[in-house]
N, C-alpha and C positions, 0 to 999 in steps of 0.2 A: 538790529544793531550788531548781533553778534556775526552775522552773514557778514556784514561788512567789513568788522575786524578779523575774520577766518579768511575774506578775499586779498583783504591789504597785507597779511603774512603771510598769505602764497604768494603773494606775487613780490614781497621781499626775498624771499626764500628762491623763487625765480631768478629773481637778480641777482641774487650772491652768486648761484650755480654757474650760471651765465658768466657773470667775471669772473671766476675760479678757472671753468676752462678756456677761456681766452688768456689769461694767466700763465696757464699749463702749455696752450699752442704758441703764443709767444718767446717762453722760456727756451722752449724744443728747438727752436729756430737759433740759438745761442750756445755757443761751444761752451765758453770759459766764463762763470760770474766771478767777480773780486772786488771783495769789499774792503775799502779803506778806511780806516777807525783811530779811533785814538784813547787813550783813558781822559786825557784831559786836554781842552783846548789851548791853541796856540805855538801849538807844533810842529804845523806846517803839513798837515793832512790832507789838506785839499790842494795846496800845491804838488803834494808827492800824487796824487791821484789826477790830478792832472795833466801834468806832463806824462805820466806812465802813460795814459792815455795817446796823448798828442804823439810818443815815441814809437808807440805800439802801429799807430794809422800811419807815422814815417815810412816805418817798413812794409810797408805792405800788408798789414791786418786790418780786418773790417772791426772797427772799435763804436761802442755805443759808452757815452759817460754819462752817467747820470748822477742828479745833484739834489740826495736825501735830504740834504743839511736846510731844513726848511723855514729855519728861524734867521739862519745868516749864509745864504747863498751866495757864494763865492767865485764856483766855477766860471760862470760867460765873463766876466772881470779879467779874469788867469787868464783867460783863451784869447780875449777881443774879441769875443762874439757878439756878433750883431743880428736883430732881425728877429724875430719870433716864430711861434710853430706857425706851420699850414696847414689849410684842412687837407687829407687823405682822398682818397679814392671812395672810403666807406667814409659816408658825411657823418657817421658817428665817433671816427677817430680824428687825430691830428698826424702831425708827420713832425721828426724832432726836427730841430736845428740843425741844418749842414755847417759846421765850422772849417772843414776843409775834406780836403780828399780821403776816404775812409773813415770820417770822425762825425756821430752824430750825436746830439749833446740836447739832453732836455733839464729846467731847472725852472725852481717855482719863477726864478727872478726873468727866464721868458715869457714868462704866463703876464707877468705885470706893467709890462706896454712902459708908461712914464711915470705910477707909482712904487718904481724900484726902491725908494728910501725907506717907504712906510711901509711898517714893522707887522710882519703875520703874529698875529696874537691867535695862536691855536692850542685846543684841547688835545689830548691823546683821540683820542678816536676819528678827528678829522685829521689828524695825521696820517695815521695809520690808512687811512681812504684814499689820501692822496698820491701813498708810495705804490698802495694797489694800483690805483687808475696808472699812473707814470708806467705801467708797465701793459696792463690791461689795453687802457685808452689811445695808447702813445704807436705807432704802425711802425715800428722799427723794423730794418731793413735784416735777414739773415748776419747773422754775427760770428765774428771770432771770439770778442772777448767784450763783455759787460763790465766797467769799473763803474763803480758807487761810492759816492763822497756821504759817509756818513759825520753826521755831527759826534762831537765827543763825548765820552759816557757810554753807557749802559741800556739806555732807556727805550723812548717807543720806535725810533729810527731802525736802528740796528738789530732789535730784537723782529719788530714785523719782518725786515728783510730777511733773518734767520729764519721765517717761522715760512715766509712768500717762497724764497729762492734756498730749498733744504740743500743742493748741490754748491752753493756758494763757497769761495775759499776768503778766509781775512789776513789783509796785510795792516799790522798794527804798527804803526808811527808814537816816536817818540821821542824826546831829548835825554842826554843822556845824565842832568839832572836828579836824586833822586826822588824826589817831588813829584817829575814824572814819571819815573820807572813804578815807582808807587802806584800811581796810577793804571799801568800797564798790566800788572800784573792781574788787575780786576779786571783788564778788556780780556787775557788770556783765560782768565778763569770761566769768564760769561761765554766765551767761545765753546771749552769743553764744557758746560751745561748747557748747553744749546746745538750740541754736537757739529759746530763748524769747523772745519780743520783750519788750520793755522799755515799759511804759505809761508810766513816770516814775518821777521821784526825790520823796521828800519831806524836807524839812528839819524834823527834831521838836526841840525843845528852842531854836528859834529867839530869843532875848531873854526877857529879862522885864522888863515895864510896874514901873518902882516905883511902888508906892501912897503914895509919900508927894511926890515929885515930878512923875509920871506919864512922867520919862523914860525911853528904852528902855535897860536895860546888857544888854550882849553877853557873857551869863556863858561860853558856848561858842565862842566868835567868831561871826561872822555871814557868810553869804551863800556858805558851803563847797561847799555842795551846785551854788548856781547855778552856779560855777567849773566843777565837774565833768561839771556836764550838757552847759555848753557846748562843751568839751573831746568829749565822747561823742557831741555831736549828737542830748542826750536833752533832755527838757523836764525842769520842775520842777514838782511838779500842787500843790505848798502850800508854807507856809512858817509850822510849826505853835510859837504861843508857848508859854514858861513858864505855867502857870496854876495858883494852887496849888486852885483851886477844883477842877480836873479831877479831883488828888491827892486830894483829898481824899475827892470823891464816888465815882473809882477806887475806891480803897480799901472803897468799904463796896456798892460794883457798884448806882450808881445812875447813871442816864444822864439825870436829869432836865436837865443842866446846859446837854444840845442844843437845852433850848427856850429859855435865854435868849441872844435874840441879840446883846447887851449884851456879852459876852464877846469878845475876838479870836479866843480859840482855838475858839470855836462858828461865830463866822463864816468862818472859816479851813477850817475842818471840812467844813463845806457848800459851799464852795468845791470842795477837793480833790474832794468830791461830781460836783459838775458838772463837774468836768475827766475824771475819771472814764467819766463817763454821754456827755461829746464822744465824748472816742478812742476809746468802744468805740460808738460810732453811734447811741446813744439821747437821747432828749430831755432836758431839766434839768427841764423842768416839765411837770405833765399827768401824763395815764397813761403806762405803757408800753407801748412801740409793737411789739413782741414777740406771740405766741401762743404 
């Protein structure tokens, strides 16, 4: 008996090593991790991680998104992704989602075929399995930039990815609210205890333009987020409006809305973009400057 249970934790102990460095060879093949966070949900996190995304594979960057948020998956929605993973080359991995040119996107809500509604009821510890595998199991193609939709809070999401991806940076989403700022300031804190550097804040739900006046009201208050960054000694990388046109195109995962630049919140977007592509050393325009 005890042979037994001395063979079954070596050969656990196997497999952890085994997906540690596939972990490590995977990671290596990826320039830039960035993870998207929030103190508290409904802020518009996985939309700003989305499109950064989708803008990022515009220009010409090899982008992988992936979508931590394991209890309310969101991202294939955002995008209009359709179609599920394929197996790989190596029959023990899969291949992500092509969403479009440059952009490959994995999310529990591909894994689930035609039970997308029903609800993943999970423990910590198969969570935390399944951020590994997404990354381990998943054959993603050499990268420029890795964004991560993590769900809101603190908790097993964002800390495993801290703990998986030590080089990662976080862009922390927020209204300018202080209910949410409140909030934030515990994503900032859990950052610097966890030694993630901080790319920025972004302010989502920033005003909205009346259409019938064209002036701005401040349905959330205004300018929460700058207060705090300055407070942090963090920058601000946007300051993203109301739009109901986003909502609306949101809703039915069409992203045409990035090519009109007519929009604030388009131009805002692309913005965040190039604030983005500064701090982490690449160019706004041209190719990238990467192998």
């Amino acid at each position: 008996m005890e042979e037994v249970q001395e063979n079954t934790r070596m050969q656990a102990e196997n497999e952890v090593e085994k997906q540690q460095k596939e972990i490590q060879e995977r990671l290596g093949r990826i320039r830039h991790k960035l993870l998207v966070m929030s103190g508290k949900g409904g802020v518009g996190k996985s939309s700003v991680a989305a499109y950064l995304a989708v803008i990022l594979a515009r220009r010409g960057y090899r982008v992988g998104l992936m979508d931590v948020d394991l209890h309310g998956p969101s991202i294939p929605r955002l995008i209009g992704l359709e179609g599920g993973i394929q197996p790989a080359e190596d029959q023990d991995k899969v291949r992500p989602v092509s969403a479009m040119p440059n952009l490959e996107v994995i999310s529990i809500e591909s894994l689930m075929g035609d039970a997308k509604d029903v609800a993943t009821i999970w423990r910590g510890p198969m969570k935390i399995g399944i951020i590994k595998q997404f990354i381990s199991d998943i054959e993603w193609s050499p990268l420029d930039y890795l964004v991560l939709d993590s769900p809101p809070g603190t908790g097993d999401e964002p800390l495993t990815v801290a703990q998986t991806i030590p080089d990662a940076h976080a862009l922390i989403v927020t209204t300018p609210q202080e209910i949410s700022l409140a909030d934030i300031r515990k994503s900032i804190h859990f950052c610097r205890q966890v030694h993630m550097e901080v790319l920025g804040l972004v302010e989502n739900m920033s005003g909205l333009t009346c259409p019938h006046c064209g002036r701005t009201i401040d349905l959330f208050k205004a300018h929460g987020a700058e207060a705090v960054a300055e407070k942090a000694g963090l920058r601000v990388l946007a300051t993203l409006p109301l739009e109901p046109e986003l909502v609306k195109q949101g809703d039915v995962g069409d992203t045409s809305f990035l090519d009109n630049a007519e929009l604030p919140v388009t131009r805002e977007l692309e913005s965040m973009a190039d604030e983005v592509l500064k701090q982490t050393g690449e160019a706004t325009t041209g190719a990238p400057q990467g192998g």
